[in-house]
N, C-alpha and C positions, 0 to 999 in steps of 0.2 A: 969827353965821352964818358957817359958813366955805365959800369956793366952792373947790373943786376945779377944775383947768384944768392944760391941757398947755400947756409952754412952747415957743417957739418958736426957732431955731436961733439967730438972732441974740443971743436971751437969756442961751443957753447959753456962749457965745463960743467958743473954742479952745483948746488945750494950746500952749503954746509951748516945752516939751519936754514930754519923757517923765518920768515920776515915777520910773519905772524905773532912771534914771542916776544917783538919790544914796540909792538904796534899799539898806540892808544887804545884802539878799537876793540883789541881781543878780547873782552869780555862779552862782546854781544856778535861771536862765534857760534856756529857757521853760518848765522843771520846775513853777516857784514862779505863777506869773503866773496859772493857777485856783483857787486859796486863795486870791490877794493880796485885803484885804477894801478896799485904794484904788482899786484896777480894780475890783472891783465898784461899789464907788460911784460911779465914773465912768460904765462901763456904765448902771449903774441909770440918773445922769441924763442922757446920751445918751438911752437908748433912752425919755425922759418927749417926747423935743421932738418939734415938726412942723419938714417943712422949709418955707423961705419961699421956694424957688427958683423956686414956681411950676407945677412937676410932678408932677404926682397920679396913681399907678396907675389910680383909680380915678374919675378926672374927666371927664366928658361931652364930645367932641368939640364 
């Protein structure tokens, strides 16, 4: 059985550079950067996580 779940911010960790700076391509910046298929994968798993900060648009006073 496989479970499905969102991960959460601390799971995901951080970039501690840009992939952008040893990338063949960075010269022809910010041209390249919506093709680039590493940015979308990173976008993709960015945008999987919750945050854990504690603040929800949509949480109940």
């Amino acid at each position: 059985m496989f479970i499905i779940r969102d991960i959460f911010d601390f799971e995901i960790g951080y970039l501690s550079k840009s992939p952008c700076k040893t990338c063949d391509h960075r010269k022809k910046l910010p041209g390249c950067a919506e093709n680039c298929s590493l940015l979308d994968r990173i976008r993709t798993i960015l945008a999987k996580g919750i945050s854990c900060s504690g603040s929800h648009p949509f949480a109940e006073p």
